[in-house]
MOPAC internal coordinates of N, CA, C and O (Angstrom, degrees):
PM7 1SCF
backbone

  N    0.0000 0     0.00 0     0.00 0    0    0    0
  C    1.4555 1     0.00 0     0.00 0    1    0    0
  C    1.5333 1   108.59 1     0.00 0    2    1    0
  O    1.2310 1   118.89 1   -42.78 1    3    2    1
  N    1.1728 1   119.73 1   137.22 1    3    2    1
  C    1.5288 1   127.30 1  -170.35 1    5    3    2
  C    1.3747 1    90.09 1   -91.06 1    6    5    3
  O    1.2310 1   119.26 1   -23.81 1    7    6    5
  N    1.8705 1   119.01 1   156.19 1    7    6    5
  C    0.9384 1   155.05 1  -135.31 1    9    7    6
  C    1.5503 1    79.84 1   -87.20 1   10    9    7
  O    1.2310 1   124.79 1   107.09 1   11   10    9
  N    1.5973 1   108.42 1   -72.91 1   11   10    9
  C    1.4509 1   121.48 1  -168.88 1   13   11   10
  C    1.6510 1   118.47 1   -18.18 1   14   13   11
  O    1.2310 1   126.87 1   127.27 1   15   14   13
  N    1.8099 1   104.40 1   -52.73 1   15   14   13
  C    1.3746 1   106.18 1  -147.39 1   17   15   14
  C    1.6171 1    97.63 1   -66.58 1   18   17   15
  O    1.2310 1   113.97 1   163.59 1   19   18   17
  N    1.3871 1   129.02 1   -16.41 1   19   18   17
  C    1.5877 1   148.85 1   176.32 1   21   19   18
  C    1.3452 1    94.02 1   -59.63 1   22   21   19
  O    1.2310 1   110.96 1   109.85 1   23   22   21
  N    1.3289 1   134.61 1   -70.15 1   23   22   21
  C    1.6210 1   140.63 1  -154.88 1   25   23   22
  C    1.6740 1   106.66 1   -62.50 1   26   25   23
  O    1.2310 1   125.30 1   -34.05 1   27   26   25
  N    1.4199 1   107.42 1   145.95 1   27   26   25
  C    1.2974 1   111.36 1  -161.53 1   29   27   26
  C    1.4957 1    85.75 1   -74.91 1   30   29   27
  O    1.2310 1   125.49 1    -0.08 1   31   30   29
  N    1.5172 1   107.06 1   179.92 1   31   30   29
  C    1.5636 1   127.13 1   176.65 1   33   31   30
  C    1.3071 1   103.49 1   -66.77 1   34   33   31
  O    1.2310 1   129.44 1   122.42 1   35   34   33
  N    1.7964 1    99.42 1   -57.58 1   35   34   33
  C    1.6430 1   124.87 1  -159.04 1   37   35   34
  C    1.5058 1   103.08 1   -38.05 1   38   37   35
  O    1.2310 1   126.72 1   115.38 1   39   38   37
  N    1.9061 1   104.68 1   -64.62 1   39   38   37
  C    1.2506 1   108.99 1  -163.57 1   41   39   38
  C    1.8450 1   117.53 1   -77.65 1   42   41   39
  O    1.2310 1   122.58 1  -144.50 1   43   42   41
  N    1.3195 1   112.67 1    35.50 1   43   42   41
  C    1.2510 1   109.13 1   148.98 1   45   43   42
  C    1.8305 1   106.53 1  -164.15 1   46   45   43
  O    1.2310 1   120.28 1  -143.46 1   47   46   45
  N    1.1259 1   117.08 1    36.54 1   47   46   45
  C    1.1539 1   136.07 1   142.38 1   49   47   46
  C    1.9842 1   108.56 1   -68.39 1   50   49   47
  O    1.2310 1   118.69 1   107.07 1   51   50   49
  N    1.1549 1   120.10 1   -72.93 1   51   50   49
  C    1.7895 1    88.02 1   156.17 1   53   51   50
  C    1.3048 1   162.36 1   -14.06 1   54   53   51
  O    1.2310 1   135.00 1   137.28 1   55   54   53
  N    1.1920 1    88.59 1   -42.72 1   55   54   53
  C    1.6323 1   108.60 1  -179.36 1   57   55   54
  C    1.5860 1    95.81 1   -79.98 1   58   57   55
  O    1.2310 1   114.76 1   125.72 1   59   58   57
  N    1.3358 1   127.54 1   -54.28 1   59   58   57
  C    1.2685 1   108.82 1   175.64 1   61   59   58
  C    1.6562 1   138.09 1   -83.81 1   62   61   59
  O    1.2310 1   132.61 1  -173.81 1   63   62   61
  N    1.9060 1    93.24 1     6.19 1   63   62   61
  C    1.7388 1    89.85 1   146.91 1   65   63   62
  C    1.1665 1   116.35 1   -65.96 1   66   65   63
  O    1.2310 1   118.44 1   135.13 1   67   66   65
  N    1.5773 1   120.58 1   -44.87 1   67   66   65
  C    1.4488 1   129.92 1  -135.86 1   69   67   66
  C    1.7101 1    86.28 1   -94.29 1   70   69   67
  O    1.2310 1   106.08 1   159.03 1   71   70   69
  N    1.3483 1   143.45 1   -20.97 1   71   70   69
  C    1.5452 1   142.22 1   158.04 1   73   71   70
  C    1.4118 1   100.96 1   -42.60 1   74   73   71
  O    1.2310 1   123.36 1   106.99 1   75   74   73
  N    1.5038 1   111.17 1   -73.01 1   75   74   73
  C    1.3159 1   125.14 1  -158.13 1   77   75   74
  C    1.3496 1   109.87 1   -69.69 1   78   77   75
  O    1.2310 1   107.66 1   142.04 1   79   78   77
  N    1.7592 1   140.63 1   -37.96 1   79   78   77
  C    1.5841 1   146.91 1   158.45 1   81   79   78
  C    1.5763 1   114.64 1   -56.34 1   82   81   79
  O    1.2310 1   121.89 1   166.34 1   83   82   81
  N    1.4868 1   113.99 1   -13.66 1   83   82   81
  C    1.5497 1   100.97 1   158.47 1   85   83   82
  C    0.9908 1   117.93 1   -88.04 1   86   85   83
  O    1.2310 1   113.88 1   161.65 1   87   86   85
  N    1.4649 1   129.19 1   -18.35 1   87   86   85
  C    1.3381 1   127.83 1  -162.61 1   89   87   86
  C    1.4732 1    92.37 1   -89.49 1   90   89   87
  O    1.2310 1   111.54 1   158.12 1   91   90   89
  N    1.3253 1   133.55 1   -21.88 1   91   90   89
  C    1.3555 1   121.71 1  -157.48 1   93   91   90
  C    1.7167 1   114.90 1   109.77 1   94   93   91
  O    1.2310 1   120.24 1  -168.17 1   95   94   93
  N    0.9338 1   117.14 1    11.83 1   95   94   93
  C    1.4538 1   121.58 1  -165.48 1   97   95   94
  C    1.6064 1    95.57 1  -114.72 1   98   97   95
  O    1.2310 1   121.73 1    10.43 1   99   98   97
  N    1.3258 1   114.30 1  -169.57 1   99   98   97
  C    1.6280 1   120.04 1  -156.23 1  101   99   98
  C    1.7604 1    93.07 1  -140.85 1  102  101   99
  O    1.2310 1   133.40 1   -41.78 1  103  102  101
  N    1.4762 1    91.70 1   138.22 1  103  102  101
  C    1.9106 1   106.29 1   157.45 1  105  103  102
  C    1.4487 1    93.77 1   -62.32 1  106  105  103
  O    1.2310 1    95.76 1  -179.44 1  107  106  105
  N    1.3255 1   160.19 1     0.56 1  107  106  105
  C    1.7469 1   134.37 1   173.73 1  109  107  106
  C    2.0209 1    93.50 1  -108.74 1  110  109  107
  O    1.2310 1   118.58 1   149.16 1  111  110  109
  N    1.4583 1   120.32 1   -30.84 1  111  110  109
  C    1.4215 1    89.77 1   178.93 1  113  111  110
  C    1.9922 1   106.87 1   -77.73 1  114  113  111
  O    1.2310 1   119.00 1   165.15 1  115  114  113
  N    1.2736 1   119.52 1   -14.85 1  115  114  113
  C    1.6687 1   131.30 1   169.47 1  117  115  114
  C    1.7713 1    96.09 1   -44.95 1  118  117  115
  O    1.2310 1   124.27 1   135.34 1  119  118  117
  N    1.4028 1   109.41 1   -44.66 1  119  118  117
  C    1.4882 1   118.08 1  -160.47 1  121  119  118
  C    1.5208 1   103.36 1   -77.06 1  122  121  119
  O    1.2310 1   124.05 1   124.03 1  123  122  121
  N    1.6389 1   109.84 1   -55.97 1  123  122  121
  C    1.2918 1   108.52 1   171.09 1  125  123  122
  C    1.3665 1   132.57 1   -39.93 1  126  125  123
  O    1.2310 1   121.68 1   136.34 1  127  126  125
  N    1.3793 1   114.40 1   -43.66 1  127  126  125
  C    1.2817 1   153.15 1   173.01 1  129  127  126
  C    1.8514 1    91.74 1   -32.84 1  130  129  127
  O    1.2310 1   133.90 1    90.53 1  131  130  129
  N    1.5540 1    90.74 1   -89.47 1  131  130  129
  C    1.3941 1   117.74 1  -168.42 1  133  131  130
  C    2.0024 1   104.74 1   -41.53 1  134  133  131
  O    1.2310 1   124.33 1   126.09 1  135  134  133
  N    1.1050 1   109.30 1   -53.91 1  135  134  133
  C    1.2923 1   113.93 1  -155.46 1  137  135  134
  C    1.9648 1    96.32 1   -79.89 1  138  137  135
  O    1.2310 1   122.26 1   159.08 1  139  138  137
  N    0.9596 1   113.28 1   -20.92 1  139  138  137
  C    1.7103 1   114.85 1   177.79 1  141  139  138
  C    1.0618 1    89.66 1   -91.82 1  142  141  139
  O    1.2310 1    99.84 1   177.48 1  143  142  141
  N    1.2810 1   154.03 1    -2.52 1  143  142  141
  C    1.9242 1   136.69 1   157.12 1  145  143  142
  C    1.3505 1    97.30 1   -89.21 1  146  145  143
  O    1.2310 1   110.57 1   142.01 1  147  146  145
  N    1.3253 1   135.32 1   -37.99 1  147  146  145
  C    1.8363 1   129.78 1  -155.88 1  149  147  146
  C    1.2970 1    79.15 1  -115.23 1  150  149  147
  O    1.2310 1   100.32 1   100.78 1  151  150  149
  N    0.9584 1   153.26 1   -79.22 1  151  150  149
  C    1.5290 1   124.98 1  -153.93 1  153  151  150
  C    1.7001 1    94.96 1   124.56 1  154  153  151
  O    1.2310 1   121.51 1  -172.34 1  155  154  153
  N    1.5352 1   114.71 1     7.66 1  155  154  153
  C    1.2148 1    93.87 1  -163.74 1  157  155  154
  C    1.7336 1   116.03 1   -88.99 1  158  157  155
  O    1.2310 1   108.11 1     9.07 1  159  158  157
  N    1.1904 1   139.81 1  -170.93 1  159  158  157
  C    1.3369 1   129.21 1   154.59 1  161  159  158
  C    2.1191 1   107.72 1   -92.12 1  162  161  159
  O    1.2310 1   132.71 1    -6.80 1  163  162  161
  N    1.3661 1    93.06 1   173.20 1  163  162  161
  C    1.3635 1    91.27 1   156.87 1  165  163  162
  C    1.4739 1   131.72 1   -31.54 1  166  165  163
  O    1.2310 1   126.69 1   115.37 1  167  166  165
  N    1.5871 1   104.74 1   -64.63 1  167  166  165
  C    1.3200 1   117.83 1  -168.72 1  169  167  166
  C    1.5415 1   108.46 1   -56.54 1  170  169  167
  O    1.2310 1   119.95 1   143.84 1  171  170  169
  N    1.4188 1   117.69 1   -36.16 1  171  170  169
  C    1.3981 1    99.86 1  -143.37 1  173  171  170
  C    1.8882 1    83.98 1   -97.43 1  174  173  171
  O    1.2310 1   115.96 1   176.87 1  175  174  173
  N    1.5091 1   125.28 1    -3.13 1  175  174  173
  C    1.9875 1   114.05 1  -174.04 1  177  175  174
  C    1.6803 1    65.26 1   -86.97 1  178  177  175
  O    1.2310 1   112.33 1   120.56 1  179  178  177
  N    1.3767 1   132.07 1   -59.44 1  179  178  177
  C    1.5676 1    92.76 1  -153.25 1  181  179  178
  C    1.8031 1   122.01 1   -64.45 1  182  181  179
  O    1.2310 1   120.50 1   157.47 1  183  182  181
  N    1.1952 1   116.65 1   -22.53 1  183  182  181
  C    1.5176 1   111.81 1   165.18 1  185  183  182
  C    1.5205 1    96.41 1   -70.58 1  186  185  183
  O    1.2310 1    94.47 1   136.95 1  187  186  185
  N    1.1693 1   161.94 1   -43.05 1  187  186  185
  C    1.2989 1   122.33 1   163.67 1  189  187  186
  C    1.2973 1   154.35 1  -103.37 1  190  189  187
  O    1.2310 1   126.52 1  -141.61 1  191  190  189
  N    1.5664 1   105.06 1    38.39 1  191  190  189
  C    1.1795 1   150.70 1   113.02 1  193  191  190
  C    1.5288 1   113.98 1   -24.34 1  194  193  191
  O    1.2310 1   119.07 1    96.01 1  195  194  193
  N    1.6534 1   119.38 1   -83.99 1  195  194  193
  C    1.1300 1   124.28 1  -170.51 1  197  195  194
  C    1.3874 1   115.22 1   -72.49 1  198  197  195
  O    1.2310 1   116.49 1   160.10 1  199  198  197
  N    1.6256 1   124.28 1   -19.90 1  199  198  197
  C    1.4025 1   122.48 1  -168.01 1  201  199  198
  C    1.9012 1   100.64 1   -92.12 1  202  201  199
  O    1.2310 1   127.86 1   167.13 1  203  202  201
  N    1.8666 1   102.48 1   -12.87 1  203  202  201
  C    1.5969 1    90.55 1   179.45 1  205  203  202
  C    1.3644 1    98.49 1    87.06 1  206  205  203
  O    1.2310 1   110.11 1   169.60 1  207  206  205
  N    1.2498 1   136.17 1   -10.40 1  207  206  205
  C    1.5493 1   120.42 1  -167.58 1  209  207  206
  C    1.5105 1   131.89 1   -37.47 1  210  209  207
  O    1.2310 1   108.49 1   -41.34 1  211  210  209
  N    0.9238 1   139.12 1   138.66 1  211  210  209
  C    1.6120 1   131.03 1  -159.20 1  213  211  210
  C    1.7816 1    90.13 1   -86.30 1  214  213  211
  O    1.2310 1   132.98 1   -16.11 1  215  214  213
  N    1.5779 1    92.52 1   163.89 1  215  214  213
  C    1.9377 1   100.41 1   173.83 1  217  215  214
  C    1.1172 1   112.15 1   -42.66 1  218  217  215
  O    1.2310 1   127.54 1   138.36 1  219  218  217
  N    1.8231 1   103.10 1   -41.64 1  219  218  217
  C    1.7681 1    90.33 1  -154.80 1  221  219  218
  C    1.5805 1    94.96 1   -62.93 1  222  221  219
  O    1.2310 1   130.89 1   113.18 1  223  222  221
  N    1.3665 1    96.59 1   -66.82 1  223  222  221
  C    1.7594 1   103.05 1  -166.39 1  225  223  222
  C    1.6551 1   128.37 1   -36.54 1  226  225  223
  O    1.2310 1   124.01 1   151.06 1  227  226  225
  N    1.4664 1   109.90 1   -28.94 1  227  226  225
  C    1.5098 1   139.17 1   170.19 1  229  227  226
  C    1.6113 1   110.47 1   -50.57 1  230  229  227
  O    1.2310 1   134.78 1   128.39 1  231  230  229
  N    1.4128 1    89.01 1   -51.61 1  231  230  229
  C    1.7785 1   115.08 1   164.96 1  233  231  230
  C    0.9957 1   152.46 1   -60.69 1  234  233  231
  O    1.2310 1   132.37 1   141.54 1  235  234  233
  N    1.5289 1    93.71 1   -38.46 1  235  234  233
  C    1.7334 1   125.69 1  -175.33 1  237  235  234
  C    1.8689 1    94.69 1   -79.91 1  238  237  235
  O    1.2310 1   123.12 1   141.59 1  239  238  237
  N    1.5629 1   111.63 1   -38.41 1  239  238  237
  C    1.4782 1   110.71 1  -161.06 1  241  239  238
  C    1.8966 1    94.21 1   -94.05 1  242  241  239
  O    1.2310 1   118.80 1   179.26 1  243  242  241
  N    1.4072 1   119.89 1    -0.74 1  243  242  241
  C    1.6571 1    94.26 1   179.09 1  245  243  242
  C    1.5654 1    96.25 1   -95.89 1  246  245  243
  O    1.2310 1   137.30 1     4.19 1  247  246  245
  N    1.6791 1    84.09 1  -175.81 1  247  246  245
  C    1.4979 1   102.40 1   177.40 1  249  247  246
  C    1.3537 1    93.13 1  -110.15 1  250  249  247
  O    1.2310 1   116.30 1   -37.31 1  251  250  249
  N    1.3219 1   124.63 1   142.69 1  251  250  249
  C    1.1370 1   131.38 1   168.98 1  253  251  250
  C    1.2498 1   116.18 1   -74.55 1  254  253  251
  O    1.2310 1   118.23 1   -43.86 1  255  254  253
  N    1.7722 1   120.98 1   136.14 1  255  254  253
  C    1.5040 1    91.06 1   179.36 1  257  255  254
  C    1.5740 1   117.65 1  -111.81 1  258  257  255
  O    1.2310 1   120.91 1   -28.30 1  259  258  257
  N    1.7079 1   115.86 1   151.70 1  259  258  257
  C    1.4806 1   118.35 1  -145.97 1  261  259  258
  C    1.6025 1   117.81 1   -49.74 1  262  261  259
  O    1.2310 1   136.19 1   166.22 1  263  262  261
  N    1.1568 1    86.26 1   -13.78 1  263  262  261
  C    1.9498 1   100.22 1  -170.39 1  265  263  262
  C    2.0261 1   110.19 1   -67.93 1  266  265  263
  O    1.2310 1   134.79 1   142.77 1  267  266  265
  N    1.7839 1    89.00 1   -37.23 1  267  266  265
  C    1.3504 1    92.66 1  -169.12 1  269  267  266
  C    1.8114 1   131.87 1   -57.18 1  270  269  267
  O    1.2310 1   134.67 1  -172.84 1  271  270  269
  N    1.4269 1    89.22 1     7.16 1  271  270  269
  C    2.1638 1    94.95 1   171.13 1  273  271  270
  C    1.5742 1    85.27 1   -93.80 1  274  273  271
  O    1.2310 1    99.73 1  -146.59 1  275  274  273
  N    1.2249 1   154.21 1    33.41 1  275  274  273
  C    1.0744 1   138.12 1  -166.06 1  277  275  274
  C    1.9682 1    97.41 1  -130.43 1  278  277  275
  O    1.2310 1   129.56 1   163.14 1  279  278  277
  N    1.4006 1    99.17 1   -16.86 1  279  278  277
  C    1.5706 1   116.04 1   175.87 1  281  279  278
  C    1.5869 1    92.60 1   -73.24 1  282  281  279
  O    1.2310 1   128.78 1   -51.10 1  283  282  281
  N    1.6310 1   100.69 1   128.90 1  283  282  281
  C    1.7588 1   110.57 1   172.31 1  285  283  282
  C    1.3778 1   108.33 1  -136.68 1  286  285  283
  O    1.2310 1   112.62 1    16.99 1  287  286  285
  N    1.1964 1   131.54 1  -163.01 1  287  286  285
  C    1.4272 1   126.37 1  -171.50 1  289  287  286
  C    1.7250 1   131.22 1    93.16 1  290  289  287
  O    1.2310 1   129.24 1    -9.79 1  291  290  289
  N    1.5134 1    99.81 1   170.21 1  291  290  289
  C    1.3169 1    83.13 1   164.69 1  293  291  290
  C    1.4916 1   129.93 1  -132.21 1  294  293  291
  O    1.2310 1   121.23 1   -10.89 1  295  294  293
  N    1.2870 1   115.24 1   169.11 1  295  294  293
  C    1.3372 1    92.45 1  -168.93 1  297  295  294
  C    2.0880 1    98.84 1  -146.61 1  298  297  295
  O    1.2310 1   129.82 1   -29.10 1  299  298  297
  N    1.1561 1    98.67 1   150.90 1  299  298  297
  C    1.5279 1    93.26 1  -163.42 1  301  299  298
  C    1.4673 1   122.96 1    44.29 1  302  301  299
  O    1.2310 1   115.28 1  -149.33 1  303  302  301
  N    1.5898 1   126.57 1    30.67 1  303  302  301
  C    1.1640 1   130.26 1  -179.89 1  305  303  302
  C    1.4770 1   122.61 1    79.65 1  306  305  303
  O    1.2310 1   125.94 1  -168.04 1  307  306  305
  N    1.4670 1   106.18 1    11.96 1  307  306  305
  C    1.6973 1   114.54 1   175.85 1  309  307  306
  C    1.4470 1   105.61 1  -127.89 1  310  309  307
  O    1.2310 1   128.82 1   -31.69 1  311  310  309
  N    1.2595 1   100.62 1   148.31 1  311  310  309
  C    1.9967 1   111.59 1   174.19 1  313  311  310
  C    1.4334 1    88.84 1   -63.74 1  314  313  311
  O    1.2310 1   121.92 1   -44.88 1  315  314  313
  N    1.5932 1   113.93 1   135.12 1  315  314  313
  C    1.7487 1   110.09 1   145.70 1  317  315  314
  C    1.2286 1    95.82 1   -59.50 1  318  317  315
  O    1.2310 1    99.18 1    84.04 1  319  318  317
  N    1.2917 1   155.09 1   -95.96 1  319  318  317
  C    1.3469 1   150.02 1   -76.11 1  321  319  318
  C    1.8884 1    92.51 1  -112.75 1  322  321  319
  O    1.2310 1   130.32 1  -169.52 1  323  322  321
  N    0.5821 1    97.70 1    10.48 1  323  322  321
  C    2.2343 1   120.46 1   170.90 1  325  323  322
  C    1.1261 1   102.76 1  -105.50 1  326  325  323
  O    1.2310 1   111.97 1   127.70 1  327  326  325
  N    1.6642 1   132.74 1   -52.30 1  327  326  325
  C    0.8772 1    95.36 1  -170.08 1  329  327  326
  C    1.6598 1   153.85 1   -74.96 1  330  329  327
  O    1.2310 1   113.60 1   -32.95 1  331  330  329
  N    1.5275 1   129.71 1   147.05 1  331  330  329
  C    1.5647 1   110.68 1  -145.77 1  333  331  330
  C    1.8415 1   100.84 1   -98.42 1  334  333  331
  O    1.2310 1   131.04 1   163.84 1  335  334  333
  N    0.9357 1    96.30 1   -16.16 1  335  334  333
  C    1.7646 1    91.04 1   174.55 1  337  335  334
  C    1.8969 1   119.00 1   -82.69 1  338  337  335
  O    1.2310 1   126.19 1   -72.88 1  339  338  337
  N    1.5641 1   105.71 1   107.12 1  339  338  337
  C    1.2863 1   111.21 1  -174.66 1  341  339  338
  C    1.5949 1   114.72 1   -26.54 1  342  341  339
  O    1.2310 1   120.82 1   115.17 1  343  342  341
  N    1.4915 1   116.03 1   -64.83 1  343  342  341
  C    1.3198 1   120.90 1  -157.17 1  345  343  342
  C    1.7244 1    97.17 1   -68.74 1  346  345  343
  O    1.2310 1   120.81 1   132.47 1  347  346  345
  N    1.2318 1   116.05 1   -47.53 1  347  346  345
  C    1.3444 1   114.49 1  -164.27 1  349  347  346
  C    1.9998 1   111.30 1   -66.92 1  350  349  347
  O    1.2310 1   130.04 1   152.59 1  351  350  349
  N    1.2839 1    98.25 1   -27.41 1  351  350  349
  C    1.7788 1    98.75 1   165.43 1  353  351  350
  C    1.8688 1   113.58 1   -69.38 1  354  353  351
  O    1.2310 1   131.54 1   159.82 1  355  354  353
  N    1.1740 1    95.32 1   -20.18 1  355  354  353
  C    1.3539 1    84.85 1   165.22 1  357  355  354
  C    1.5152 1   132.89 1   -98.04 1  358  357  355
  O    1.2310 1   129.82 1  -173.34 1  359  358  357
  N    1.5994 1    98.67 1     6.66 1  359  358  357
  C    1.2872 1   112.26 1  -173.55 1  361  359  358
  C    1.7103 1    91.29 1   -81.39 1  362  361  359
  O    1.2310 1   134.58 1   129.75 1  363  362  361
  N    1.2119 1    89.41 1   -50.25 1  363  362  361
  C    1.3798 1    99.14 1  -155.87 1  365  363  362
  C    1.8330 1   109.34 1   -84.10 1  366  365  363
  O    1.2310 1   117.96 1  -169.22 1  367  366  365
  N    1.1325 1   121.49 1    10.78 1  367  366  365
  C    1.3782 1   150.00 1   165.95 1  369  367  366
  C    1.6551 1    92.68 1   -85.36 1  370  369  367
  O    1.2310 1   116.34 1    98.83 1  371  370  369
  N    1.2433 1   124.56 1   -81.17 1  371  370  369
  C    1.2611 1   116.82 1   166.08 1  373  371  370
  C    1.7847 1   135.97 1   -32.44 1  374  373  371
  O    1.2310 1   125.02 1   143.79 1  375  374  373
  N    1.4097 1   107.96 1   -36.21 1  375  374  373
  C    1.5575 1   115.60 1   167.22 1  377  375  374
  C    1.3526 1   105.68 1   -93.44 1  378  377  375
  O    1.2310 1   111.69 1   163.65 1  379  378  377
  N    1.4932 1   133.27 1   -16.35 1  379  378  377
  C    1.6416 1    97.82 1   163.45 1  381  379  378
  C    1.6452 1   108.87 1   -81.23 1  382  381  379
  O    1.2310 1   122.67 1   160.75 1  383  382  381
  N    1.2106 1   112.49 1   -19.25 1  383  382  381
  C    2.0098 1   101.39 1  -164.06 1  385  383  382
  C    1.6670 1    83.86 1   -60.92 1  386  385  383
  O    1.2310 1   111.30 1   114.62 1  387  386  385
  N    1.4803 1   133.99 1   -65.38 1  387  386  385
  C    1.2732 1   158.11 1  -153.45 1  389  387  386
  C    2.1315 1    83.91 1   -49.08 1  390  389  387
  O    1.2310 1   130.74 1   111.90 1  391  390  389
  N    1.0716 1    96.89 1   -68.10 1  391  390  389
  C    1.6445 1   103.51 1   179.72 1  393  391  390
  C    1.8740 1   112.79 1   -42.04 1  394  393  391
  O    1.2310 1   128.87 1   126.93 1  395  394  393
  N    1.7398 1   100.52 1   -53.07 1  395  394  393
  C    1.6050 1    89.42 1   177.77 1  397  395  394
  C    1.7720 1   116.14 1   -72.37 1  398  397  395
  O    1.2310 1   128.97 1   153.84 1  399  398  397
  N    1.4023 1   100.33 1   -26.16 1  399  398  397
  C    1.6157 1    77.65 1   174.75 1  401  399  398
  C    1.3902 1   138.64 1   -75.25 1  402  401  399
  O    1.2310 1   123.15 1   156.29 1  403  402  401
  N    2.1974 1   111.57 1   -23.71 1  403  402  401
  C    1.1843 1    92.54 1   148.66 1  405  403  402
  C    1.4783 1   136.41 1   -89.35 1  406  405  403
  O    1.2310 1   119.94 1  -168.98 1  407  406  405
  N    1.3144 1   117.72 1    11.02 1  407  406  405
  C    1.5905 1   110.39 1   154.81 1  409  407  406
  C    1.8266 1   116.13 1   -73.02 1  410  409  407
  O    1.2310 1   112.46 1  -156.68 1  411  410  409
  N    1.5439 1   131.84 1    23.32 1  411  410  409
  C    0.8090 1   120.31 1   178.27 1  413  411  410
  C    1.8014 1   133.97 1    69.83 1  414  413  411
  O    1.2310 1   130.28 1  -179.61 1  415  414  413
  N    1.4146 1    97.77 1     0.39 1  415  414  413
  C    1.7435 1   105.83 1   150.70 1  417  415  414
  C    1.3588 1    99.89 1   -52.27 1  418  417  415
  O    1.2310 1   138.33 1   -40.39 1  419  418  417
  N    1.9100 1    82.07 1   139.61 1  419  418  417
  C    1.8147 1   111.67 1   164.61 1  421  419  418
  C    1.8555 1   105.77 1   -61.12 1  422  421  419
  O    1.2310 1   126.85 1   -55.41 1  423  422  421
  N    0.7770 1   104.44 1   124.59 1  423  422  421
  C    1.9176 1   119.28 1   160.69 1  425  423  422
  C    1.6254 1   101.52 1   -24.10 1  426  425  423
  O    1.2310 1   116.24 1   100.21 1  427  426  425
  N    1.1982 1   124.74 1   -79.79 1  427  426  425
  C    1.5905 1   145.58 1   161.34 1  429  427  426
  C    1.7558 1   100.52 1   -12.72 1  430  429  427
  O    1.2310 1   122.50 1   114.66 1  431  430  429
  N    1.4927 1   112.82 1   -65.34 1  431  430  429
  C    1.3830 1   111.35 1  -178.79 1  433  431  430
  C    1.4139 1   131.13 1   -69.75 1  434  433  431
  O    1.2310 1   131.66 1   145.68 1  435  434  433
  N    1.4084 1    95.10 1   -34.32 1  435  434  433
  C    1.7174 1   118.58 1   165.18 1  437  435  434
  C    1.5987 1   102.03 1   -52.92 1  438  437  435
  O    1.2310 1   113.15 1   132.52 1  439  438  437
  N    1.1207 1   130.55 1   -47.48 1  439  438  437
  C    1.5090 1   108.07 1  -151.63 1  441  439  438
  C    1.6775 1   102.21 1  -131.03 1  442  441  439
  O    1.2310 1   129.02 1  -131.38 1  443  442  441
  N    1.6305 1   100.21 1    48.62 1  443  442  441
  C    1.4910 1   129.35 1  -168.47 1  445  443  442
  C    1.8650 1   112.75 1    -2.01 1  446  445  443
  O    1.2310 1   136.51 1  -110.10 1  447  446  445
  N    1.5383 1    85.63 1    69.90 1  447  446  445
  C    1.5839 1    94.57 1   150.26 1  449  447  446
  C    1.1245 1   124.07 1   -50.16 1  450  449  447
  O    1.2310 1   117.55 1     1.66 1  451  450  449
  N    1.2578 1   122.26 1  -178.34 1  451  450  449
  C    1.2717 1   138.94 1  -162.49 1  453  451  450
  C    1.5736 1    99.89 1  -130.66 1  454  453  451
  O    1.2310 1    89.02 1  -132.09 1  455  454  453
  N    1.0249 1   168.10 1    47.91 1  455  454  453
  C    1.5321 1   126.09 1  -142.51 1  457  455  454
  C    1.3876 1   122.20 1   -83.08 1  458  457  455
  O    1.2310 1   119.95 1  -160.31 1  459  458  457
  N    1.6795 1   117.70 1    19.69 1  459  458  457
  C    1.3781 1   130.68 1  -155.34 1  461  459  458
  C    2.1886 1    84.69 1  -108.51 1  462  461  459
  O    1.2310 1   126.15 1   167.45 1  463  462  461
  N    1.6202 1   105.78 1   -12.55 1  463  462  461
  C    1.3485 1   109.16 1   172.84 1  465  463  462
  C    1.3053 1   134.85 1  -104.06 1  466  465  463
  O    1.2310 1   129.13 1   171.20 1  467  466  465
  N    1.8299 1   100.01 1    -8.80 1  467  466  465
  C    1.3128 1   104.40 1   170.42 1  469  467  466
  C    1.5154 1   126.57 1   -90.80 1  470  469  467
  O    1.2310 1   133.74 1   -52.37 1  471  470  469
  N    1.2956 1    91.05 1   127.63 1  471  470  469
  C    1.4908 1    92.36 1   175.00 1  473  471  470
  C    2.1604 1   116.32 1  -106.63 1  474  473  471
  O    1.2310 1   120.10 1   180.00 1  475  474  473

């Protein structure tokens, strides 16, 4: 079991405001981010936020959302879409969206719209 899935959300949920606020980007698209991979609303990343919840558990309680096999790339020198440990592809599903927004991806592309569905 990797170190990570132990470490709360909270305490490195920072680091990827503070990625995304140098680049010019915002703690609410970080949020958007987060909650279009877990499925969560506002309310429930900030209760786990405040409860500290570790990855796994952070993990264990979202819904994944269907789009997210559609995340490719790499990130820390590994393909997401390789990687073979469930929880940790979603870790790392989580550090590329966090990665395209401070490289300046559109929001829209980040969280693979459709635009052939928006009406």
């Amino acid at each position: 079991m990797s170190r990570i899935f132990t470490v709360p959300f909270a305490s490195v949920y920072p680091h990827y405001v503070a990625k995304a606020e140098k680049k010019g980007r915002t703690q609410d698209e970080i949020d958007q981010v987060v909650c279009w991979l877990t499925g969560f609303d506002e309310a429930t990343l900030e209760r786990h936020l405040a409860e500290e919840t570790t990855f796994e558990d952070f993990f264990a309680q979202a819904h994944l959302n269907p789009s997210a096999s559609q995340i490719t790339g790499v990130v820390c020198g590994v393909r997401v879409e390789s990687v073979e440990d469930p929880l940790m592809q979603k870790i790392r599903y989580l550090d590329k969206l966090v990665d395209e927004l401070a490289k300046g991806k559109k929001l829209e592309k980040i969280l693979r719209s459709d635009p052939a569905n928006s009406a």
